[in-house]
Structures are given as C-alpha cells and as structure tokens.
C-alpha positions in Angstrom: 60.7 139.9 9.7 62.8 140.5 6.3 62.7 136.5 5.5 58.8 136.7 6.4 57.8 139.4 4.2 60.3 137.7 1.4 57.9 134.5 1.8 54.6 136.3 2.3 52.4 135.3 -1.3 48.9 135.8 -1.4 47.8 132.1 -1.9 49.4 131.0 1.6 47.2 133.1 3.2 44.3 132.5 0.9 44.5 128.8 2.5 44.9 129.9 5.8 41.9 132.3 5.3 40.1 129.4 3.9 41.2 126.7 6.7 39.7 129.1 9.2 36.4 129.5 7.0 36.0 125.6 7.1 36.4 125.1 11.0 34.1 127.6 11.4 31.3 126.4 9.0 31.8 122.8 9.9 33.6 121.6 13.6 32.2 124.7 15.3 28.3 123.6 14.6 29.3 120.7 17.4 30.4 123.1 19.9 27.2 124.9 19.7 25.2 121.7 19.5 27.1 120.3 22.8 26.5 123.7 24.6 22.6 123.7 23.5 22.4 120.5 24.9 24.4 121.4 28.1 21.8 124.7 28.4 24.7 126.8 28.9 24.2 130.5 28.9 24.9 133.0 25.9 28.1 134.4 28.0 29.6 131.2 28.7 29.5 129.8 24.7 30.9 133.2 23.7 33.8 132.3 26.2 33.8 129.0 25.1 34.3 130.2 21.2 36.9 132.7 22.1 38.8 130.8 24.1 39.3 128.1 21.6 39.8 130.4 18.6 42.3 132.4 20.5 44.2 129.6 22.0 44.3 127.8 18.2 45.4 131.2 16.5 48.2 131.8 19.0 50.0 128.1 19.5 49.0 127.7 15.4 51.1 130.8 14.8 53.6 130.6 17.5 54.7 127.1 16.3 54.4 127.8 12.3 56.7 130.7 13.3 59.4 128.6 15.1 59.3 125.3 13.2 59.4 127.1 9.9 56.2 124.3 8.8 52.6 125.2 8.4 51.5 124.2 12.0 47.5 124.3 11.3 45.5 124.1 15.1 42.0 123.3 15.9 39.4 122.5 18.8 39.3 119.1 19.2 36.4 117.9 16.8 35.7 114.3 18.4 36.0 115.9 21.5 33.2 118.0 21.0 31.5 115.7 19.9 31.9 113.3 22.9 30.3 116.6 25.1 27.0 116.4 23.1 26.0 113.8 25.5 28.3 114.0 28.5 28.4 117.5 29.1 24.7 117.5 30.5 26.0 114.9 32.4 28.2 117.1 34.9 28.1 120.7 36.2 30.4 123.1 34.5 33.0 123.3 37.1 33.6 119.8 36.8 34.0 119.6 32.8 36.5 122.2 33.4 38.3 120.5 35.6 37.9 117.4 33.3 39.2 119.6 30.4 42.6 120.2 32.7 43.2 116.2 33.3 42.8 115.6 29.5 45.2 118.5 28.5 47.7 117.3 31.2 47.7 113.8 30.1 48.3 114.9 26.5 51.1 117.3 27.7 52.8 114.1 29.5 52.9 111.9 26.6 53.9 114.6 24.4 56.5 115.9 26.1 57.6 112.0 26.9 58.3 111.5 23.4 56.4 108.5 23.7 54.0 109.7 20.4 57.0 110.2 18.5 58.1 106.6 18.8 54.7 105.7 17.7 54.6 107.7 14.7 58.0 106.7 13.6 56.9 103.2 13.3 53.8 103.7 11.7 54.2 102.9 7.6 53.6 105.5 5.3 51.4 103.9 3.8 48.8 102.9 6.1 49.5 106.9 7.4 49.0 108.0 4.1 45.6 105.7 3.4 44.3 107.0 6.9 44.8 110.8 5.3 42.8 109.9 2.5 40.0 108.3 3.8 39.2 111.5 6.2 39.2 113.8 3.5 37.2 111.3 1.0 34.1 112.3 2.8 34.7 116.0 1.6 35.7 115.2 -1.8 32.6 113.1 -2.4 30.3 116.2 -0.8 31.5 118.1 -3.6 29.5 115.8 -6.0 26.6 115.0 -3.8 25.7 118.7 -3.3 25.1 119.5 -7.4 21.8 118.0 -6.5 21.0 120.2 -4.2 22.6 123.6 -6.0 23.8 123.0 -9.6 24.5 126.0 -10.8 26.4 127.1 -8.1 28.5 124.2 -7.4 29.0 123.5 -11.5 30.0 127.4 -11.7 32.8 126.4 -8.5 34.2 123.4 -10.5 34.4 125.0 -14.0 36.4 128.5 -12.2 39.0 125.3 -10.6 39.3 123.5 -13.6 40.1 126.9 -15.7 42.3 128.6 -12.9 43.9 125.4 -12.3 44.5 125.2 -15.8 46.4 128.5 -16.2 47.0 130.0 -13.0 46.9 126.9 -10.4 47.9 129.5 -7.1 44.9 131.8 -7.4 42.4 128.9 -7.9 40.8 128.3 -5.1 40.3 133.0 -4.4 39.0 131.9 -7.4 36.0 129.6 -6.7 35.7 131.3 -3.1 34.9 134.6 -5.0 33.0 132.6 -8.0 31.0 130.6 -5.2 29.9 134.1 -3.0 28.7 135.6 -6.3 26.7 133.2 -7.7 25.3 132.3 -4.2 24.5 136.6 -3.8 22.9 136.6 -7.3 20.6 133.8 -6.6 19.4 134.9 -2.8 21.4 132.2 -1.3 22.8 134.7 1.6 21.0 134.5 4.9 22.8 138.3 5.2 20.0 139.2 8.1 21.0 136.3 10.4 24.2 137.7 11.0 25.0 139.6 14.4 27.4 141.7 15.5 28.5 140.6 19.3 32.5 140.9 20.6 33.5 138.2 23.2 34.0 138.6 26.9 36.3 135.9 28.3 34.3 134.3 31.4 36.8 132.6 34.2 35.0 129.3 35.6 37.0 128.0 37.9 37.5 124.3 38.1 36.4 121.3 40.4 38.1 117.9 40.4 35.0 115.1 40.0 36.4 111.9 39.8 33.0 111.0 38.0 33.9 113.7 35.5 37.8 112.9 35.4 36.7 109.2 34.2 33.4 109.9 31.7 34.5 113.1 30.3 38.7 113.7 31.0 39.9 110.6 29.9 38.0 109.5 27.0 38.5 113.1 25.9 42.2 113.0 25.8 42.1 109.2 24.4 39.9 110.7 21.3 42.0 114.2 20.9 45.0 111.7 20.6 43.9 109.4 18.3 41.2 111.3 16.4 43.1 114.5 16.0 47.4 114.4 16.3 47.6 110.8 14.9 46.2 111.8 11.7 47.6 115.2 12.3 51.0 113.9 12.3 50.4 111.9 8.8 48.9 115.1 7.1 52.5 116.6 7.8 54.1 113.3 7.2 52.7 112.9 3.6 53.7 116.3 2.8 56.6 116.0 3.7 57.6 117.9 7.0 59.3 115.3 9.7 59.4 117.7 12.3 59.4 115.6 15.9 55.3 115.3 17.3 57.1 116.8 21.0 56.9 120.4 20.6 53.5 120.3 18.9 51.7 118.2 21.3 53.2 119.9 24.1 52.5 123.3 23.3 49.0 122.4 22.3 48.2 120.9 25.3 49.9 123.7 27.7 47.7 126.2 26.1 44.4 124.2 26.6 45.8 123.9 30.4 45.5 127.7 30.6 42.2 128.1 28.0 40.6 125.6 29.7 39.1 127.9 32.6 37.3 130.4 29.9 35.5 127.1 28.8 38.1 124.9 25.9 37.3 121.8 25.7 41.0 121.6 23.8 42.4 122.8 20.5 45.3 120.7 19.0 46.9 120.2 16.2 44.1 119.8 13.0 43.8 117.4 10.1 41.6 118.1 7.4 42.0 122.1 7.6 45.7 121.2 7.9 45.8 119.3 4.6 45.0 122.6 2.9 47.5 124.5 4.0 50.4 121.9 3.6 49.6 121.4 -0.1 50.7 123.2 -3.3 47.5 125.3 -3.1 49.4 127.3 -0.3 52.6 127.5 -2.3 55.1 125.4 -4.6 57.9 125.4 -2.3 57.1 123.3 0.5 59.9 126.1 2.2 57.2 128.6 2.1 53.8 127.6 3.2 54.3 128.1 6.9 53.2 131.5 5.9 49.7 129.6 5.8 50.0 128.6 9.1 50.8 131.7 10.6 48.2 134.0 8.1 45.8 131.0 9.7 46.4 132.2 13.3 46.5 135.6 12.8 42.5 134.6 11.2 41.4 132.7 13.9 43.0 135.7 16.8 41.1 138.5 14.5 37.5 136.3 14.3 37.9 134.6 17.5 37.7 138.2 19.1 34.3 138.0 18.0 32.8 135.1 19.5 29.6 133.9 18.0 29.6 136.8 15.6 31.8 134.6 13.3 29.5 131.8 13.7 26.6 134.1 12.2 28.7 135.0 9.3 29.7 131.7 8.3 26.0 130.4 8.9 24.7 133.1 6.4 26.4 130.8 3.7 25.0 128.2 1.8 26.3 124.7 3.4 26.5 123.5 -0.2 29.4 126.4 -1.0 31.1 125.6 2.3 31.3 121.8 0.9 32.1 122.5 -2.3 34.8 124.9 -1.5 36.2 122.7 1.1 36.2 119.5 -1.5 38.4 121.8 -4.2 40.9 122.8 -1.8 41.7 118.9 -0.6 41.6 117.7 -4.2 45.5 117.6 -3.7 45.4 116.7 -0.1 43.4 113.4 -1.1 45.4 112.7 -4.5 48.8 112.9 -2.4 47.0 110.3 0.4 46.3 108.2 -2.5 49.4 108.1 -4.1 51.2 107.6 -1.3 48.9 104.6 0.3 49.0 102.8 -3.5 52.9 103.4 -4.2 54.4 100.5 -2.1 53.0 97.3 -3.7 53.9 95.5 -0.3 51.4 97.4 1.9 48.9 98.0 -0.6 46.4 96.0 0.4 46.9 97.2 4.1 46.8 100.8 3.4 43.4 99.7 1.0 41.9 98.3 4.5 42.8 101.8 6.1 41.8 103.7 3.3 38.2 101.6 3.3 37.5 101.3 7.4 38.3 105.0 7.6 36.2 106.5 4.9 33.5 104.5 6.0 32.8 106.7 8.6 32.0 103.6 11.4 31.9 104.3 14.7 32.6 101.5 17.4 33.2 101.7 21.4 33.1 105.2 20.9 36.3 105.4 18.9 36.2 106.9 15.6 36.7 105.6 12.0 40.5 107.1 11.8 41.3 105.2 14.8 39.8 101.6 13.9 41.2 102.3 10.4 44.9 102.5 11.9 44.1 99.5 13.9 42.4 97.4 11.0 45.5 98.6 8.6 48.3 98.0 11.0 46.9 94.5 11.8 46.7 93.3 8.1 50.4 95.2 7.5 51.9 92.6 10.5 49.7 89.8 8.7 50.5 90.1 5.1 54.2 92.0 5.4 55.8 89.9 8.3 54.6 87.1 8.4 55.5 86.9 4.8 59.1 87.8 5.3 59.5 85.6 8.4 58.1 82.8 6.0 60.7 83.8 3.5 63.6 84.2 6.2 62.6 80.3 7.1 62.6 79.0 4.1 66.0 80.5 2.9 68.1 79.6 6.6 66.4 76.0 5.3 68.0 76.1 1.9 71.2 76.5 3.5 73.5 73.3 3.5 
C-alpha cells in the first residue's frame, strides 16, 4: 500500500476515469443495440451491463495490481457486435452457454502459451501500424465534429494546445472540464434523460446448442482474439511493456467463464481505451501508470454497480464531446503507432499496408479491419523483407569462389 499511495498522481486516474467514460459512451451503445434486437427484458440488460463492468473492473485491477503495468479491460466490442444479428437467432440459455465455449477456448490458448509465440514474431512494425490505424478513426472524429459543434470542440482543442503547452499532465481534466462547461452553457446536456436504477445480477443458467456453439461461440472467440488481444497486446508492445500475453488472456477469460451466467458476452483485454492509459497522459514514468489501470477498475466496479444508470449519464452528453475528448487523449497513442510503424525503413511499406487496410475500416467474411490489416501487412513483410534477403543470401553464396 506504501509503494501505491507513493505512485498515486492525479493524471493516472484522470485517464482511467476517462477510459471508462469512452467505453461507456461508445462500445456500450452495441450492447444495448444487440439486446434491443434480441427483445431481452430490462432486468436481464441490467445484468448483462453489470456483469461486464464488474468482471472488467476486477480482472483490469487485479492484473494492473500484480503485473505492475496498466492492464486496461473491456467487453469484447466485435463481439457485441457479432450478437446484433445472431443473438435473435438463439434463446438466451443457449448464448450463455455459447458465451462459456468462447471463454473456454480463449482460456486454452492463453494458458497454452500458444498467443505468446504469435506475438513474439509479429514485427513491431506492422504491430505498431495496426495500433495506429484503430485509433485514426478517433483522431479524425475530432476534426469532423467542428462541423457539427464549433465552439465547443474549438474551445477542447485551444484548452489542449495551452495545457499541453505548460502543464502537459493536467491537459486532458483540462478539456474534460472545458468540454462539460461549454456544452452546460450552450444546453447541450440532455440532464432529464438520466435515471437513477442500481443493478440486480440475474443467474441464467446455461444450455449447450451445438447450433449456438458453432454460429455464436466460435466466431465469438475467433473475433475477441483477433479483434481485441492482438491489437491489445501491440498497444502494450508499442509502449513498451513486454509482459507475457499468458496471464492476461487467462485471467480474462476465467472471469467471463464465471460472468458469463449474469449475461457477459466476454470482457478482455481493450485497445483503444488501453492506449490512453499506457501513454504519457497517465504519467512520465512508464513505472507508474499502472495506477491508471487500477483507478480504471476501481471506475468501472463503482459505475458498473449501477447498470444502465451509467449509460443514462453518459448519453446526456453531446456525442461530439465524447469524440472530441476521446481524439485528444490518443493524440500520443496514434503519434507513438506512427513513429513506430515508419522507423524501420525495411518494413515501411508493410506496416503502410497495415496502417491503410486497418484504418479503412473494411469488413470481409465477418472479420474486422485490424485483423485483415495484420494479414495484408504480414503478407507484404514475407514478400518485400524475405524474399529480398533470401535473394541477397543467393546471390552472395554465388559470389563465392
């Protein structure tokens, strides 16, 4: 506790505080739009909310705690997504039991240590272009929505540019506060649309479909793995944290085992809320931020307790203050991807493919942009990297007498 409240600074938990604001404002509007679309009951999305929120506080914290590294968790984002139109598909029961197969799948190949093999031999690079390109999509937001509100989101970029200027930690408090103000003094806070409701976990117990094992399980832990941990992995990677995928993966998915009766779809380890708390937003010394990660659980246990109630709050917010916050706080996140996908002249023009297919948002056999961006970069880094030094290794065992 002494070493804890010797790193404690306020702008660690500022980016936890504000990682929690974005996966409520953004990745949570799929969970609602899956469970309209399923007709599930007011009870059972309450469940569903808490269950997620309180499963990501606790293995976020848990694993910040032990690993000393902010450890930033999440409900699986493409995995909601995927319910949207196969949740209607199945009874209840059965995507719960679906839910279990997925988690117990990931838990295998984490605790295999068969990811970790496939992280340690993906280039930086092309790990580093694949960052980038998920969080270009927020940066550009930040531009696109001075259309829409320009006075509020010119006000958010003139507090970053000053605070960065002259007191870099406190910037983004800064703009949140800024941002809230300006919103409040032009009407732009829906205050009456937020409700006041505290979460009762409902037990569902689950039924083993093989119809819902093979539409909903698999594909769920095939996108959770590749939409969420792999580009996961390279937010830590680029920052700088090596720690081994195992533990992570294994603990994430062990807790979505035992969430996954109070209706989680899965939480694992996060990407683009993970990026701002892994930066130098959250703190200079890389030492310190995992008080981010921890100040992020603690968020998500104290607002997951509330179920929908945080939903309400975050949707009395204008979407434009949401994107414009969420674009200053990855300014570093994306200028570190960048850097680090341009630096090696040899794999530039991979990681420029990954960096391209990835921000371009494509969607194909159901597999998201990260993932064809990995597959498009690695293909060109065999191409252009060894097939050029094989071609070099020939021609100088040819020179030989």
């Amino acid at each position: 506790m002494d070493a804890l409240r010797k790193d404690l600074s306020l702008s660690a938990v500022i980016a936890g505080f504000i990682a929690v604001i974005i996966s409520y404002a953004g990745p949570l509007i799929i969970v609602f739009q899956a469970a309209k679309e399923a007709h599930l009951p007011n009870d059972v999305v309450s469940s569903w909310i808490w269950a997620i929120s309180i499963g990501s506080g606790i293995t976020g914290l848990l694993l910040s705690w032990r690993l000393r590294i902010p450890v930033i968790t999440a409900w699986s984002t493409p995995g909601a997504a995927l319910l949207v139109s196969m949740l209607p598909t199945v009874t209840l029961p059965q995507a719960i039991g679906a839910y279990v197969v997925a988690s117990v799948i990931i838990a295998l190949i984490g605790l295999s240590g068969a990811f970790d093999k496939l992280m340690s031999r993906l280039p930086k690079a092309i790990a580093a272009a694949m960052l980038a390109g998920i969080l270009f999509r927020f940066g550009a937001e930040l531009f696109t929505s001075i259309k829409l509100q320009p006075a509020l989101v010119l006000s958010m970029i003139a507090v970053y540019l000053i605070f960065k200027r002259f007191s870099p930690r406190y910037a983004i408090l800064s703009v949140l506060i800024v941002g809230c103000a300006v919103a409040a003094s032009f009407g732009e806070l829906n205050s009456s649309s937020i409700t006041i409701v505290v979460a009762h976990p409902v037990f569902i117990a689950p039924e083993w479909s093989w119809h819902a094992i093979i539409n909903i399980g698999l594909p769920l832990a095939l996108v959770t793995l590749t939409g969420q941990y792999v580009p996961g992995m390279a937010v830590l990677r680029t920052s700088g944290y090596n720690t081994p995928a195992r533990s992570i993966i294994s603990v994430t998915a062990i807790g979505s085992i035992l969430m996954a009766p109070f209706g989680s779809h899965g939480f694992n380890l996060a990407a683009i809320t993970a990026a701002i708390c892994t930066g130098r937003e959250a703190h200079e010394d890389r030492d310190k931020r995992y008080i981010a990660g921890i100040a992020c659980g603690v968020f998500y246990i104290l607002m997951g307790t509330f179920g929908a109630t945080l939903a309400s709050v975050f949707s009395a917010l204008p979407k434009e203050l949401i994107a414009s916050l969420a674009g200053l706080a990855l300014f570093g996140a994306i200028s570190a991807g960048l850097t680090g996908a341009m630096v090696d002249e040899k794999q530039r023009e991979a990681a420029l493919i990954t960096f391209l297919v990835t921000a371009s948002g494509m969607s194909f056999l159901g597999l998201a942009a990260a993932f064809w961006g990995l597959i498009f970069g690695l293909v060109a880094h065999f191409v252009l990297t060894y097939t050029r030094e094989n071609k070099a290794a020939a021609i100088a065992e040819g020179s030989r007498p």
